[in-house]
Backbone bond lengths (Angstrom), bond angles and torsions (degrees), N, CA, C in turn:
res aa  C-N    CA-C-N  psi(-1)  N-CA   C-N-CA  omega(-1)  CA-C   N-CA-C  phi
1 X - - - 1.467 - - 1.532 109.60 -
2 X 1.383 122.24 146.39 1.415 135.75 -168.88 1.625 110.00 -98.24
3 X 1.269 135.98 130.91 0.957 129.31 -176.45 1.735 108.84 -36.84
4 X 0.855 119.54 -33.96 1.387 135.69 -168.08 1.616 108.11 -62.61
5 X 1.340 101.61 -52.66 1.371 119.77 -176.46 1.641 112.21 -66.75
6 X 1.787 109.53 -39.18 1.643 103.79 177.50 1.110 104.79 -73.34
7 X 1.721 119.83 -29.81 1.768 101.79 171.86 1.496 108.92 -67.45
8 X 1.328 165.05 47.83 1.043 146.14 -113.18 1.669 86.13 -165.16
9 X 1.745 87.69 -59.82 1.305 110.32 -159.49 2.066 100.30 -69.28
10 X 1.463 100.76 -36.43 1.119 108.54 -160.71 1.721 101.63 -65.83
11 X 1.463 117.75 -37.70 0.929 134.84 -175.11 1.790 126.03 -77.57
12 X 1.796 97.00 -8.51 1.373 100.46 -169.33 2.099 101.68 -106.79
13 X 1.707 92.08 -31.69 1.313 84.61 152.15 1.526 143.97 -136.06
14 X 1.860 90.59 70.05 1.466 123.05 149.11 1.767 89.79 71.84
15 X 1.506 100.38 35.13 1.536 94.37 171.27 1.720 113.22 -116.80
16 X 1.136 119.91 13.88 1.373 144.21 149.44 1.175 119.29 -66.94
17 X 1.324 135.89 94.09 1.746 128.88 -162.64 1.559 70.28 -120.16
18 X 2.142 108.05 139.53 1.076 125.99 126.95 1.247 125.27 -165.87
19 X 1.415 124.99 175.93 1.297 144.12 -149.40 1.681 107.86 41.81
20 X 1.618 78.27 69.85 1.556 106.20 162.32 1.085 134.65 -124.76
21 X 1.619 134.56 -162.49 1.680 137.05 159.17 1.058 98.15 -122.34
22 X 1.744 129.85 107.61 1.286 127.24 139.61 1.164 117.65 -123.62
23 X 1.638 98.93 158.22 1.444 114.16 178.70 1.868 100.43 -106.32
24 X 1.248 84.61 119.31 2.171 122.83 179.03 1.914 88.88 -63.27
25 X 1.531 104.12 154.11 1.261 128.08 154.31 1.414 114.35 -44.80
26 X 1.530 123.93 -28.27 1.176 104.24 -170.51 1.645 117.05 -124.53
27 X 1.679 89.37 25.40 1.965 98.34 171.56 1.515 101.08 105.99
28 X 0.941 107.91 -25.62 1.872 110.17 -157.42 1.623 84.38 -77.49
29 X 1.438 109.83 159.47 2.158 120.60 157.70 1.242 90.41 -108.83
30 X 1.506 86.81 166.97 1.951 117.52 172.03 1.096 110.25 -168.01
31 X 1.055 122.17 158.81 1.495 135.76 -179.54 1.706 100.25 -77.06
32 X 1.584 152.70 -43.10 0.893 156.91 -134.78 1.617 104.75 -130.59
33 X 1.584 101.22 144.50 1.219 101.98 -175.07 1.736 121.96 -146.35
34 X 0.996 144.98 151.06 1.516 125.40 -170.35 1.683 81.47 -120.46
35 X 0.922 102.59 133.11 1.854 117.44 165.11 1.374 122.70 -96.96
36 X 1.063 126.45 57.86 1.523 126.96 -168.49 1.537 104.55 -49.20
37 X 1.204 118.68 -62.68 1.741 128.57 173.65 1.802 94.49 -30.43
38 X 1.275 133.60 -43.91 1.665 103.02 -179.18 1.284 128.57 -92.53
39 X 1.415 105.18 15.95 1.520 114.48 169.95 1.291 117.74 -109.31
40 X 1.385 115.37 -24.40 1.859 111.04 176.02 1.736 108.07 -66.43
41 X 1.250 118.61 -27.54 1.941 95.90 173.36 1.272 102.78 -70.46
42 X 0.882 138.12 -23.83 2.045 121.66 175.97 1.038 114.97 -86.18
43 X 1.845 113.90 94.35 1.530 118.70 166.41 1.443 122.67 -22.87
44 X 1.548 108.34 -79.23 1.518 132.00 -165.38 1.667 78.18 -42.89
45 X 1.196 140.25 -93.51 1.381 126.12 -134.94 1.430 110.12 -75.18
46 X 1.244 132.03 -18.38 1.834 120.21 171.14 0.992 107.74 -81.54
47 X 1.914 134.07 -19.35 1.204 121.20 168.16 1.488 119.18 -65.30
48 X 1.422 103.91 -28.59 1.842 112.56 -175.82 1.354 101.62 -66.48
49 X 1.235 134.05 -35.76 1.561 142.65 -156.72 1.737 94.02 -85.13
50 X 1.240 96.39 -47.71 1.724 108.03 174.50 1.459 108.44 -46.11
51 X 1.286 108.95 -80.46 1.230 94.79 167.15 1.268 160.63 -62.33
52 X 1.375 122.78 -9.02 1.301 130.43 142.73 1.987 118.02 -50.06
53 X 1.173 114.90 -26.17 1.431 134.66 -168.57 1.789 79.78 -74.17
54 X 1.165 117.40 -63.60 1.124 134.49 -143.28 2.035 114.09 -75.42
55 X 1.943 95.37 -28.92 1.231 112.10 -171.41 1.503 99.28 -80.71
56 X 1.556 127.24 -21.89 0.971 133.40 -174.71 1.402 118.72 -87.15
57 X 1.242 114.35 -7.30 1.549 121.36 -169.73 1.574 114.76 -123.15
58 X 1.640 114.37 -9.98 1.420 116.53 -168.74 1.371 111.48 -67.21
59 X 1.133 133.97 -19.13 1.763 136.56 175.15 1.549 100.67 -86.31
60 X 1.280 145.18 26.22 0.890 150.80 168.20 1.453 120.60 -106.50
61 X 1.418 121.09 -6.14 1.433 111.20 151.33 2.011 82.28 80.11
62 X 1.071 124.37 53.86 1.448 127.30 -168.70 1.612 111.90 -92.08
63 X 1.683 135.68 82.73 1.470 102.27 -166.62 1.643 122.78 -97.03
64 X 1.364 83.48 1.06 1.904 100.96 173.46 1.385 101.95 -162.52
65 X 1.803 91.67 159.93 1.555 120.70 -161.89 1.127 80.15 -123.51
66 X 1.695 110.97 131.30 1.259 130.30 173.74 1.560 109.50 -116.50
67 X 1.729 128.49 144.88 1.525 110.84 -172.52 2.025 99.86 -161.83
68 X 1.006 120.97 123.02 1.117 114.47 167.52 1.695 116.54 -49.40
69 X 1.549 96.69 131.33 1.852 92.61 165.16 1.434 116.87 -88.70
70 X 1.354 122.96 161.89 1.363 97.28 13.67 1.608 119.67 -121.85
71 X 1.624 131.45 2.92 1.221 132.31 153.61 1.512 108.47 -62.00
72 X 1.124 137.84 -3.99 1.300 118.10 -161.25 1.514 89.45 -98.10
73 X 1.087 148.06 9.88 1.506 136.79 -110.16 1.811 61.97 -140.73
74 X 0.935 124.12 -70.91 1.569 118.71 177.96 1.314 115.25 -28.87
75 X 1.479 98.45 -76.71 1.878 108.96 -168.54 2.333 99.94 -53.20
76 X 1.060 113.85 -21.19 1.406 102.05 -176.29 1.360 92.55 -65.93
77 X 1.483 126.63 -59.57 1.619 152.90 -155.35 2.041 89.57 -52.58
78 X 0.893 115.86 -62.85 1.333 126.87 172.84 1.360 137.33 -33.73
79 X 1.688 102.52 -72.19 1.356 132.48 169.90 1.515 85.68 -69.51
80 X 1.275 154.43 -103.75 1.468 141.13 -136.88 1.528 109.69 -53.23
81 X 1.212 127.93 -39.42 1.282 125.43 143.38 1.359 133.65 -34.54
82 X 1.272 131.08 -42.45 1.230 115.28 171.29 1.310 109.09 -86.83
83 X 1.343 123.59 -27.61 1.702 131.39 177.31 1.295 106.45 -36.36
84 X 1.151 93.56 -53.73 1.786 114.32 -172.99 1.395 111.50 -50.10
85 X 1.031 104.51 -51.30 2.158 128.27 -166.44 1.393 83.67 -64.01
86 X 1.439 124.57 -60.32 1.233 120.71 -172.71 1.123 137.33 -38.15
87 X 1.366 109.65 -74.26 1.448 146.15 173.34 1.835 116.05 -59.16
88 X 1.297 105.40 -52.84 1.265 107.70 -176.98 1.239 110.16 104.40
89 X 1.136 135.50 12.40 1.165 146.70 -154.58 1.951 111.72 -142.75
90 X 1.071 99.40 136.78 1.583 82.92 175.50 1.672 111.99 -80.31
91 X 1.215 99.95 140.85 1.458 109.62 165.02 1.490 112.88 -92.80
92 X 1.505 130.74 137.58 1.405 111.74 157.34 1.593 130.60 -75.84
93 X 1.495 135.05 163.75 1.036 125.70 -172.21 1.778 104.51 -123.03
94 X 0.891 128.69 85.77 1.569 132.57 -178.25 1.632 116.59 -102.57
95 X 1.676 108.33 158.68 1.387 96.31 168.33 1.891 103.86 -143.71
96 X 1.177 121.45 172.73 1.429 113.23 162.38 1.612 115.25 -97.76
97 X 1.191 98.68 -168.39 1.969 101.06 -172.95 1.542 95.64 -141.07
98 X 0.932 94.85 146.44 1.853 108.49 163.71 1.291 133.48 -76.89
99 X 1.482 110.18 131.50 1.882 108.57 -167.26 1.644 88.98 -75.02
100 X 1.706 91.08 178.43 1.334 96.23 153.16 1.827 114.37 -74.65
101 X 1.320 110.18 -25.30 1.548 97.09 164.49 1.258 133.33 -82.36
102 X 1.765 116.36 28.24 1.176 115.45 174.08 1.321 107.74 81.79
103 X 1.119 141.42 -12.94 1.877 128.78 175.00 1.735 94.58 -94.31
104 X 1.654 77.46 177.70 1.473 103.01 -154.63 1.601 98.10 -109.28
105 X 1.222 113.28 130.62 1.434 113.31 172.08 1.528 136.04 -142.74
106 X 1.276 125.02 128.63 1.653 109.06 -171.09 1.712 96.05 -66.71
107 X 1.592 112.37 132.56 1.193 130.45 132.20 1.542 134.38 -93.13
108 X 1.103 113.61 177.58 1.381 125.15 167.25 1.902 121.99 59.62
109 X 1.632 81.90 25.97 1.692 108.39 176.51 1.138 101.24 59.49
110 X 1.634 118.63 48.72 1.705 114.51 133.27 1.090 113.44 -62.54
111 X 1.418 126.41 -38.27 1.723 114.55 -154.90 1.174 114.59 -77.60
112 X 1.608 112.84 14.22 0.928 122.42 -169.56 2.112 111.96 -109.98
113 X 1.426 100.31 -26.07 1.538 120.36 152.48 1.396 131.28 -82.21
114 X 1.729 110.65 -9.03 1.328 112.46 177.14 2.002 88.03 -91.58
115 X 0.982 123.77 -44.38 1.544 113.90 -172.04 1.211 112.36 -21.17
116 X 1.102 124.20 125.08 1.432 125.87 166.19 1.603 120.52 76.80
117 X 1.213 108.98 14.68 1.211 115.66 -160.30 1.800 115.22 -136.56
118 X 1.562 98.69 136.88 1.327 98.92 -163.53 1.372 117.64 -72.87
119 X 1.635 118.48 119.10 1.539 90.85 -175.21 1.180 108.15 -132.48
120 X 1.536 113.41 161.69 2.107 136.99 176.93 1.235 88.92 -76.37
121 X 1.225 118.02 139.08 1.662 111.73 146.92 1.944 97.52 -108.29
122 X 1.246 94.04 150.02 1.700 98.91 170.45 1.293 107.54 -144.79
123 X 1.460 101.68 149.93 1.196 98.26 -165.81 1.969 94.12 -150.54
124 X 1.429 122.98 138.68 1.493 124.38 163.98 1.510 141.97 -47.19
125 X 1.221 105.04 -37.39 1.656 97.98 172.83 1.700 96.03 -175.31
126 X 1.540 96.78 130.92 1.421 106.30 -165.61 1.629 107.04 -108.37
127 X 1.362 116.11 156.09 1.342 103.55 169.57 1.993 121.21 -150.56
128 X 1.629 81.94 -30.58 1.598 76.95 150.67 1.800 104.55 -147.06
129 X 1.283 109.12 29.71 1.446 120.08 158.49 1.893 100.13 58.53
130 X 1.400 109.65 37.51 1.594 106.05 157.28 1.479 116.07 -92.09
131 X 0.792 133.33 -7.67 1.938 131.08 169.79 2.035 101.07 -88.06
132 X 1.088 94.98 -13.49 1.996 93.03 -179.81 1.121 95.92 -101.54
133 X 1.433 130.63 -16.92 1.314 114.02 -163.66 1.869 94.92 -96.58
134 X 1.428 101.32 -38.52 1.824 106.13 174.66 1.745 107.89 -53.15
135 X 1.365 97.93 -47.83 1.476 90.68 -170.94 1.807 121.36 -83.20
136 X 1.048 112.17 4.02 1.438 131.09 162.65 1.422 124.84 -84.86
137 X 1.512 110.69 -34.17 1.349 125.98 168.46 1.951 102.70 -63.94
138 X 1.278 106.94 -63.69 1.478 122.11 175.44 1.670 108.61 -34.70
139 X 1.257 117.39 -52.63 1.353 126.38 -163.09 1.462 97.36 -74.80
140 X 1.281 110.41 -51.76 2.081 96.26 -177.32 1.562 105.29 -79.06
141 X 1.587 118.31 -27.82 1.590 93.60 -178.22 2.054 103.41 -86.68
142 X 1.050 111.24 41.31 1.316 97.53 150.13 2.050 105.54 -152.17
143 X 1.348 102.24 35.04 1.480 122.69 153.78 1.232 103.44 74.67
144 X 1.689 126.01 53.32 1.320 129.45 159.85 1.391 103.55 -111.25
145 X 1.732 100.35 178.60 1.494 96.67 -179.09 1.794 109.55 -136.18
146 X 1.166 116.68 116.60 1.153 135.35 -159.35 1.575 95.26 -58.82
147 X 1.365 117.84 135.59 1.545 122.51 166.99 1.062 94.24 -128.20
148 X 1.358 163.49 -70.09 1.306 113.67 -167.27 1.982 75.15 -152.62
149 X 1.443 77.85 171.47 2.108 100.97 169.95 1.794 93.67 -101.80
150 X 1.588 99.71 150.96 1.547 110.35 153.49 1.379 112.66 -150.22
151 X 1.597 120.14 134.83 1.517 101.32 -178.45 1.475 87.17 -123.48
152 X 1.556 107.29 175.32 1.785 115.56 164.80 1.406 132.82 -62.68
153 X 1.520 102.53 -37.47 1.579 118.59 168.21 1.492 107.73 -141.39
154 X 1.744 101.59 156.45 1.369 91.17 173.92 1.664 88.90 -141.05
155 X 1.383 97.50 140.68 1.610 95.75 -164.82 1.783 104.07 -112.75
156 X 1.551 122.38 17.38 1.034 142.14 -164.51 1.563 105.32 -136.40
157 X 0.966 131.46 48.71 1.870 123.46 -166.25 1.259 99.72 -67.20
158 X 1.473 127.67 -59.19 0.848 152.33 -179.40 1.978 112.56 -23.30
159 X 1.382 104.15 -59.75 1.519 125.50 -178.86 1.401 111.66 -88.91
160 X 1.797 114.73 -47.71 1.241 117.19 -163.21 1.971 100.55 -112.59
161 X 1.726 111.88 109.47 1.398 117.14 -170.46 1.538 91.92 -144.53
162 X 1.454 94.93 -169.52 1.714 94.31 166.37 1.440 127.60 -79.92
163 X 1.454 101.53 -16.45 1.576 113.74 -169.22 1.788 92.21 -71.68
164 X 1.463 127.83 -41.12 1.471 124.12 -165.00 0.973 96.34 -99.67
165 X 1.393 151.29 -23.78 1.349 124.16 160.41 1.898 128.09 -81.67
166 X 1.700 112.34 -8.39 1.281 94.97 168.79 1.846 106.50 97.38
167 X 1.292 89.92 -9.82 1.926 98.99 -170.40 1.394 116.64 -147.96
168 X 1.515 120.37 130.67 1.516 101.54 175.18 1.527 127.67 -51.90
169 X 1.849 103.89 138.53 1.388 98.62 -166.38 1.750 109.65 -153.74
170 X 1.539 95.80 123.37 1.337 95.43 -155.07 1.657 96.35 -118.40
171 X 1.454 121.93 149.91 1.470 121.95 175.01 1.301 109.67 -112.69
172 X 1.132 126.82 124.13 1.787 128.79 159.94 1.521 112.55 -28.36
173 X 1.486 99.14 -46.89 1.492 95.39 -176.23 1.793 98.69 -171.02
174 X 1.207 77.99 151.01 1.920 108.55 -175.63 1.802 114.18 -89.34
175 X 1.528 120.61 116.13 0.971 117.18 147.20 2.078 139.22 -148.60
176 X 1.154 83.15 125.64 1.354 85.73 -170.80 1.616 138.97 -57.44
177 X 1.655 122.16 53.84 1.120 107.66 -161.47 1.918 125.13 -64.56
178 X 1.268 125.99 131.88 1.491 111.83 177.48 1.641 112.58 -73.95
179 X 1.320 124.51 122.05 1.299 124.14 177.82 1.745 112.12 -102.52
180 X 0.963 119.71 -176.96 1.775 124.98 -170.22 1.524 105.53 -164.07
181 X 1.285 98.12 151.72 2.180 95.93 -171.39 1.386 85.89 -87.31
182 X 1.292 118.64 175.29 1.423 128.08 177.13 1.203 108.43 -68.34
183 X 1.299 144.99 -10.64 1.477 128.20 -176.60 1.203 104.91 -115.45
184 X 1.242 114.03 11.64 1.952 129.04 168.79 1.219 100.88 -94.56
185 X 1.224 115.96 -40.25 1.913 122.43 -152.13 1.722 96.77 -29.63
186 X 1.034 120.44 133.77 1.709 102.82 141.40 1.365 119.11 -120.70
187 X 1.479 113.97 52.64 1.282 143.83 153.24 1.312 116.52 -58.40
188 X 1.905 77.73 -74.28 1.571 123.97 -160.19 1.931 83.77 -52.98
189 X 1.213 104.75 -62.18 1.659 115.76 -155.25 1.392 100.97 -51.73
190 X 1.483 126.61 -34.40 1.728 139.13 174.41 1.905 101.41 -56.18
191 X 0.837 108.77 -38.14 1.595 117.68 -138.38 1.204 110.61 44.88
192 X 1.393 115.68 74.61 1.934 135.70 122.21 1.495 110.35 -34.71
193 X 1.403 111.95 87.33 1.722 96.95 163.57 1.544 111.97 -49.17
194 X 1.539 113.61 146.40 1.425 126.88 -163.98 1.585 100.67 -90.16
195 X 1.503 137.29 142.18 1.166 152.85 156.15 0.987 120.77 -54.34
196 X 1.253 114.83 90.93 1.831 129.63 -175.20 1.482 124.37 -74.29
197 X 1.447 108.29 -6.66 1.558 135.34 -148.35 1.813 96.76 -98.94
198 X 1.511 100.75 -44.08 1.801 101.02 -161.97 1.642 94.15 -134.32
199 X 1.251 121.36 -176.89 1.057 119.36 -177.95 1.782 123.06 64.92
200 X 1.459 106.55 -160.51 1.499 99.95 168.61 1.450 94.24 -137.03
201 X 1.762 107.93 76.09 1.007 101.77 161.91 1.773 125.03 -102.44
202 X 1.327 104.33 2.01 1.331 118.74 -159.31 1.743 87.11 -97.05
203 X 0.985 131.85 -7.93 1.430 139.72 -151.99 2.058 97.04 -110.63
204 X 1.610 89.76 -53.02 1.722 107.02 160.72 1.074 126.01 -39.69
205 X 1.729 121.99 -62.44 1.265 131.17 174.84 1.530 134.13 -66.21
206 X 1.445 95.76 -12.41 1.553 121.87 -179.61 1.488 106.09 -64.75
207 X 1.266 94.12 -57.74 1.715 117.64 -170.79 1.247 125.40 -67.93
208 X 1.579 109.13 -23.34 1.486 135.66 158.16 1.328 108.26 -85.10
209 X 1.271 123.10 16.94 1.438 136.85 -177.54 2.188 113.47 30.78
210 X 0.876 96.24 48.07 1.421 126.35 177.66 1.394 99.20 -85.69
């Protein structure tokens, strides 16, 4: 699949948001948005994405798929699945969980199936690559060995590559959203009602006691 084509998908089911107001994970607005949440209920197409993830990684000797939850928890389920089909071999399918301090950690005695074991991390849409970097930390401190990262989009090429993460790292597809701090917005300065639907804008307005 062509970068073109995973935006394709994003765009066919209505997971392409733009010429909008949202507020990003990390405070910043933008007009543009990737909706991962409306593409994981359609099997047929996250399995296709899966497997392209998967066609790219099978000469890699792959024995587990590692993925932040909790969407990533799919794309592992997916990608180790087709690894498997591939290879002939089972792949495992694992993910980590989030502390209350925000890191990423295998529970429920994965870290105990990543030991020794070569693993993908994948992950949906990156932007300044802190959930790859948690779940990479996770994978060597419980004695696996990272072969490469892959996410669906990466909206940071620029920051987030292989050279800054330390590991081969490949994106389905590239997109550049422009973001602004809140006292830049010229959203905000329009009054753009804010997108309560995606993002954390409903989280924004709270706090502005809205």
């Amino acid at each position: 699949m062509t970068s073109d084509e995973v935006l394709g998908v994003f765009k066919k089911l209505s997971g392409y948001i733009t010429n909008d107001h949202i507020v990003y994970t990390s405070g910043k607005h933008g007009e543009t948005y990737l909706n991962k949440d409306a593409i994981y209920p359609h099997a047929k197409e996250v399995s296709a994405i899966c497997r392209e993830i998967a066609e790219r990684f099978k000469d890699q000797k792959v024995d587990a798929v590692a993925a932040p939850a909790l969407g990533g928890i799919i794309l592992s389920q997916w990608t180790s699945y087709h690894l498997s089909e591939m290879t002939g071999v089972e792949v495992l399918g694992v993910y980590t969980e989030k502390t209350p301090d925000k890191n990423q950690i295998f529970t429920r005695g994965y870290d105990k199936l990543v030991k020794g074991k070569r693993v993908l991390i994948v992950e949906d849409i990156t932007t300044t690559g802190g959930s790859v970097m948690k779940v990479i930390a996770s994978v060597k401190s419980s004695g696996g060995e990272v072969v490469g990262v892959c996410v669906l989009a990466n909206r940071n090429p620029d920051e987030i590559n292989s050279k800054t993460l330390g590991f081969p790292y490949q994106s389905l597809a590239e997109i550049r959203m422009q973001a602004w701090d809140e006292k830049e917005c010229p959203l905000c300065k329009k009054g753009v009602p804010i997108n309560t639907t995606v993002g954390k804008g409903r989280d924004y307005l709270k706090s502005k006691g809205k």
